[in-house]
C-alpha positions in Angstrom: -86.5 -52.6 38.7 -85.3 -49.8 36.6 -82.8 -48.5 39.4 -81.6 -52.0 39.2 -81.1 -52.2 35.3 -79.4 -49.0 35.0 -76.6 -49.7 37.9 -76.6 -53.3 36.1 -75.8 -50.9 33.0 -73.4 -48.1 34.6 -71.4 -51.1 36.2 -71.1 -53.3 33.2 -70.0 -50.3 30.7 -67.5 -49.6 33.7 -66.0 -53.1 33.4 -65.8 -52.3 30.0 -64.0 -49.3 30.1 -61.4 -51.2 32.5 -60.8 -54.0 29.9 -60.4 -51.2 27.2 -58.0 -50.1 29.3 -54.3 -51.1 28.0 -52.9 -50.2 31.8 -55.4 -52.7 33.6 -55.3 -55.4 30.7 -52.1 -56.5 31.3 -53.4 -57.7 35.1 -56.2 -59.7 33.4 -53.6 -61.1 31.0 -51.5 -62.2 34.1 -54.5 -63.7 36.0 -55.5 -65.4 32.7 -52.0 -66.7 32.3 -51.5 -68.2 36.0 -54.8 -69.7 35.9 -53.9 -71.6 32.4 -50.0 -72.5 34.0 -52.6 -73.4 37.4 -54.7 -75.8 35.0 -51.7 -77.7 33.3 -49.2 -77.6 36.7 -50.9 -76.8 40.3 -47.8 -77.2 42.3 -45.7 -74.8 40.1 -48.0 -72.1 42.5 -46.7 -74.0 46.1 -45.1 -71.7 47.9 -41.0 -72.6 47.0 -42.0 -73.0 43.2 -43.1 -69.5 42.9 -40.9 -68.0 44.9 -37.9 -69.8 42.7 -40.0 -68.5 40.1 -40.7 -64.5 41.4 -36.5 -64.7 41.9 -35.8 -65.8 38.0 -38.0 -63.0 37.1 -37.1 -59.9 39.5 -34.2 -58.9 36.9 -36.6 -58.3 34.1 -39.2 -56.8 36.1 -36.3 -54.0 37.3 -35.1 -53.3 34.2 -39.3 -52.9 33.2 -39.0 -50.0 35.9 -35.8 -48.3 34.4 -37.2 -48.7 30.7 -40.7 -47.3 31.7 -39.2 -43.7 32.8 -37.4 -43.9 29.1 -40.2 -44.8 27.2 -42.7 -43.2 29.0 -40.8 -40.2 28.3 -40.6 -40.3 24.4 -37.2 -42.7 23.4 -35.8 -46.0 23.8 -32.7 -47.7 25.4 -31.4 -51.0 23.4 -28.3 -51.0 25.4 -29.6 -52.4 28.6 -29.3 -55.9 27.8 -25.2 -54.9 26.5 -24.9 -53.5 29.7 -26.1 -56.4 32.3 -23.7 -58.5 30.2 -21.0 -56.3 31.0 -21.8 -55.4 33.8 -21.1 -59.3 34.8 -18.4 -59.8 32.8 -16.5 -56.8 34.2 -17.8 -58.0 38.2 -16.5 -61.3 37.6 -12.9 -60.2 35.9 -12.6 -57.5 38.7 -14.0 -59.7 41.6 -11.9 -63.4 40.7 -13.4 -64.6 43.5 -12.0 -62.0 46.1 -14.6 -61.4 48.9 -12.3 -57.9 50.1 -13.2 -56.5 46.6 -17.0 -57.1 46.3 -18.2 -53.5 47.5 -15.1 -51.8 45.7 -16.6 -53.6 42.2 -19.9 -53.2 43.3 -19.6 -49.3 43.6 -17.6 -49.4 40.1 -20.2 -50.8 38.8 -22.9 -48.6 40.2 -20.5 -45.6 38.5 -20.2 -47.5 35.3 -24.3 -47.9 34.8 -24.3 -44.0 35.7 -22.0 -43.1 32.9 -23.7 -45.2 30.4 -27.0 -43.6 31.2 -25.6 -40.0 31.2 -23.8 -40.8 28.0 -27.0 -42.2 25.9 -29.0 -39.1 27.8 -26.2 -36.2 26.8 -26.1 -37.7 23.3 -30.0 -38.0 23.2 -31.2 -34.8 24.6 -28.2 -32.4 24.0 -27.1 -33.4 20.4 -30.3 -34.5 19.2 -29.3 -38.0 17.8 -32.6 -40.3 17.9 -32.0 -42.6 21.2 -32.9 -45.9 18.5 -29.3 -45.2 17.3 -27.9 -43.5 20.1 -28.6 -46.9 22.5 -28.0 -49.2 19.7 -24.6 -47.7 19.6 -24.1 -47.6 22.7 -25.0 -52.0 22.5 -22.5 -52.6 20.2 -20.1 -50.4 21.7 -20.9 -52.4 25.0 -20.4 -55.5 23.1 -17.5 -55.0 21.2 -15.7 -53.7 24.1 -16.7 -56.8 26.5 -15.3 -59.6 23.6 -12.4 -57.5 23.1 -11.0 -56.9 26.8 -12.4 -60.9 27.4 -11.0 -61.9 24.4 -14.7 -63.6 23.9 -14.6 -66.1 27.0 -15.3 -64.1 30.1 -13.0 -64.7 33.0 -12.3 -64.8 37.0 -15.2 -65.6 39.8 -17.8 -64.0 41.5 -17.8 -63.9 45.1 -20.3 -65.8 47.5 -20.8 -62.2 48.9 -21.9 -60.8 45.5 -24.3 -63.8 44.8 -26.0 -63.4 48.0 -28.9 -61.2 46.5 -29.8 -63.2 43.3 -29.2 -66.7 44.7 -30.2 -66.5 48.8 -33.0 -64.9 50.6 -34.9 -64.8 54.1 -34.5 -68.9 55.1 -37.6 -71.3 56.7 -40.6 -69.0 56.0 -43.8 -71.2 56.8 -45.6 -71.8 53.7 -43.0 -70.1 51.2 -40.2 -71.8 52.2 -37.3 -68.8 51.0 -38.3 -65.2 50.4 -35.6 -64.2 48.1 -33.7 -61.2 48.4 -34.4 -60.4 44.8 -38.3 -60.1 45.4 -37.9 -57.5 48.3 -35.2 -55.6 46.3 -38.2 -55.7 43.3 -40.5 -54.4 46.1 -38.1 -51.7 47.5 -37.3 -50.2 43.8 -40.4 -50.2 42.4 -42.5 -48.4 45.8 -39.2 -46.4 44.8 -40.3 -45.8 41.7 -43.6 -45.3 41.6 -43.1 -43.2 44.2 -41.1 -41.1 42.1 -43.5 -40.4 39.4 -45.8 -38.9 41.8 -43.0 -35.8 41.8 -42.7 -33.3 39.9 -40.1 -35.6 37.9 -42.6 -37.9 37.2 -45.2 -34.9 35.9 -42.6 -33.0 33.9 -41.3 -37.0 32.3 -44.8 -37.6 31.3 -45.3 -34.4 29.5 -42.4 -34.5 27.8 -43.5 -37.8 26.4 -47.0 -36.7 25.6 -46.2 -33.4 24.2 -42.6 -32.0 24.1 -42.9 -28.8 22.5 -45.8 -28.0 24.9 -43.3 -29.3 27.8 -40.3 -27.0 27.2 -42.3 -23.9 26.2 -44.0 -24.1 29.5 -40.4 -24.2 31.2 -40.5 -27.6 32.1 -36.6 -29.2 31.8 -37.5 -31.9 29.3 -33.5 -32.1 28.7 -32.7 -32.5 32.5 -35.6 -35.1 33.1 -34.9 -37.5 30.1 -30.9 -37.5 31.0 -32.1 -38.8 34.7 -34.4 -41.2 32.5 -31.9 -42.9 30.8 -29.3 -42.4 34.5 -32.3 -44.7 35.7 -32.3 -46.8 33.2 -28.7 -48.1 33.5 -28.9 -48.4 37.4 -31.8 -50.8 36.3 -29.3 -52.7 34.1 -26.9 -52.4 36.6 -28.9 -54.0 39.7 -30.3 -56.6 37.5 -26.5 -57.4 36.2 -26.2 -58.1 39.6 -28.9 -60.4 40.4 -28.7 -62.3 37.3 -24.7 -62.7 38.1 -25.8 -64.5 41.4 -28.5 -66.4 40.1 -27.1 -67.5 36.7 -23.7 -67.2 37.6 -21.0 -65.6 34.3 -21.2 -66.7 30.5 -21.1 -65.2 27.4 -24.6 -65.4 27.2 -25.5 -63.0 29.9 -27.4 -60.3 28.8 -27.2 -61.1 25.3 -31.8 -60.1 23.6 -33.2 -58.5 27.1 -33.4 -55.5 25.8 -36.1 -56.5 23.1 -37.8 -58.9 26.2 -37.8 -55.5 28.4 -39.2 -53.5 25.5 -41.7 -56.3 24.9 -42.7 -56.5 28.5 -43.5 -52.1 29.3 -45.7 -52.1 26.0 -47.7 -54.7 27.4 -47.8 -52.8 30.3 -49.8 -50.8 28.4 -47.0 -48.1 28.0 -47.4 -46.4 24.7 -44.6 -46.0 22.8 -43.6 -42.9 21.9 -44.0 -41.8 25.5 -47.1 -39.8 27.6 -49.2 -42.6 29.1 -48.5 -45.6 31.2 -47.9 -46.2 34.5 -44.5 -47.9 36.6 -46.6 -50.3 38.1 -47.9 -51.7 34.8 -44.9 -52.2 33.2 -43.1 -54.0 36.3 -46.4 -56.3 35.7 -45.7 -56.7 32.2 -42.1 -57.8 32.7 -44.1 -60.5 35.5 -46.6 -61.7 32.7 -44.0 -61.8 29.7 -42.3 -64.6 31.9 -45.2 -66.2 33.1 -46.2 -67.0 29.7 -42.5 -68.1 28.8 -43.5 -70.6 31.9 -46.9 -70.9 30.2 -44.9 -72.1 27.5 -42.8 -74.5 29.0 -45.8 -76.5 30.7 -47.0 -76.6 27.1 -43.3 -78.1 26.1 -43.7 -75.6 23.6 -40.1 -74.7 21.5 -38.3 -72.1 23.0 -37.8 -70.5 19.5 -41.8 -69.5 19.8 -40.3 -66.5 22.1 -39.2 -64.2 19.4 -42.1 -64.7 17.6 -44.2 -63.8 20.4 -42.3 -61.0 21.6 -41.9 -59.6 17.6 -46.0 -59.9 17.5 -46.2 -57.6 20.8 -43.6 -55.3 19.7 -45.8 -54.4 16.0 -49.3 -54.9 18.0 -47.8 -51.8 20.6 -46.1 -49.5 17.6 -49.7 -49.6 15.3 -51.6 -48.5 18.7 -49.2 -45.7 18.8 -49.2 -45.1 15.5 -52.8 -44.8 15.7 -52.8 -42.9 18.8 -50.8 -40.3 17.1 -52.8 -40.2 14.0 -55.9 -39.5 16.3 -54.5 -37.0 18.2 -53.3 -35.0 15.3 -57.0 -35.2 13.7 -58.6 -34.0 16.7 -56.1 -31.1 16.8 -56.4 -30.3 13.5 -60.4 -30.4 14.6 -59.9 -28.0 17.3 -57.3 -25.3 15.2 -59.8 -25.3 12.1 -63.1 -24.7 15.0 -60.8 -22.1 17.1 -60.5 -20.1 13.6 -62.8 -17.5 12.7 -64.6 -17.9 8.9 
């Protein structure tokens, strides 16, 4: 019996621990979410409903890849939601409904995301400007560029060609109906990606988050590492410019708050800000419950304007944990110097 009681004990203080744990929280919070949208909407979980509604969310989810290599590595980037604008603005203007030039654009745009990522990097890493102002530059720079080059209305036509991965998919599935293209490219980047942190990138990001100093004085590139963060990030923009252009088509709209929603969606994750601890696959399922409880929301008929509000409460909730992370951390190496030292 008292076998019996102590595994009862081992395994409950194990749940515990999981629950405690910010990394497998946010997968409770998403079953907890689908099973209140399940309770108020059964058929929104048939298999053409969710697949419409794994499609309208595979943009967030990869730009919650490309933000988690530059959070988890100690900054920010507020110019991803700039950049999917433009991003569509400049496909649409380039394309004007020309199928000839959809790869041509496609490839420019691939270049363009590159150069905005080494950019925010260089001026990060090598000049030592804090990446909240460096990226929120770089969004207004974005901007301001995009309305003055549109003139504020954006222009031409995308091609059928280029909407093919946000609108269309694998056709007459039984069961699911449509498999969109835009779920498999979310499986294909983030195996991709989490794939990638088991390298020696992925060790050498993470310590730079969790301990620079201790990073680069063991030889580690931090520099090199958090320049292909931010390279990552805007191929993340990039990508999900081009999925949200064929799903949602070209307005001045596009884009326009993501980069708070993507921010909002890796700390729930469980990514702590201020970089060191997290994991990919977390914050991809972050981005996944951030707009399952916008749907939550929308069963509810609950006002839109609620979404800030949320998303603001998440944001403070995440920076206090860090906050008090940090303050812990510094105790308990204070602890350890003033032990280490000889009276």
């Amino acid at each position: 019996m008292t076998r019996y009681r102590d595994r009862g004990a081992a395994f409950g203080a194990a749940a515990l621990r999981w629950i405690a744990n910010p990394t497998a929280t946010v997968f409770l919070l998403l079953l907890l979410i689908f099973a209140g949208i399940f309770a108020l909407n059964d058929s929104f979980f048939a298999g053409p409903s969710f697949m419409a509604f794994l499609k309208q969310a595979a943009p967030l989810m990869i730009l919650a890849a490309g933000q988690y290599f530059v959070i988890v590595s100690g900054n920010f980037d507020l110019s991803v939601g700039a950049l999917v604008g433009a991003q569509v603005v400049i496909a649409a203007r380039l394309i004007d409904g020309e199928e000839s030039r959809t790869v041509p654009v496609m490839l420019a745009m691939v270049a363009f995301g590159i150069a905005v990522g080494l950019v925010n990097g260089i001026i990060t890493t090598v000049l030592k400007v804090q990446s909240f102002i460096t990226t929120l530059g770089m969004l207004m720079v974005l901007f301001g560029a995009i309305k003055l080059w549109t003139g504020g209305a954006p222009t031409g036509a995308l091609s059928e060609s280029f909407r093919t991965a946000g609108r269309l998919g694998i056709e007459n599935v039984p069961v699911l109906g449509q498999i969109p293209w835009a779920v498999l490219i979310v499986i294909g980047l983030g195996a991709g990606a989490i794939g990638l942190m088991r390298t020696g990138f992925g060790r050498v990001l993470m310590a730079a988050g969790d301990n620079e100093r201790a990073a680069t004085l063991s030889g580690a590139p931090v520099n090199t590492v958090r320049i292909a963060a931010f390279v990552l990030s805007g191929l993340s923009a990039t990508v999900a410019g081009i999925l949200i252009g064929g799903y949602a088509g070209v307005s001045a709209q596009v884009g326009q708050g993501l980069e708070f929603t993507v921010i909002t969606a890796v700390v729930l994750g469980g990514v702590v800000l201020g970089g060191g601890r997290g994991t990919v696959l977390a914050a991809i399922a972050g981005a996944l419950a951030i707009e399952s409880l916008f749907a939550l929301f929308n069963q509810m008929q609950l006002p839109s304007t609620l979404r800030p509000t949320v998303q603001g409460a998440i944001i403070i909730a995440a920076v206090a944990y860090a906050a008090r992370r940090r303050t812990r951390r510094g105790a308990a190496a204070k602890t350890a110097t003033a032990t280490a030292t000889p009276s």
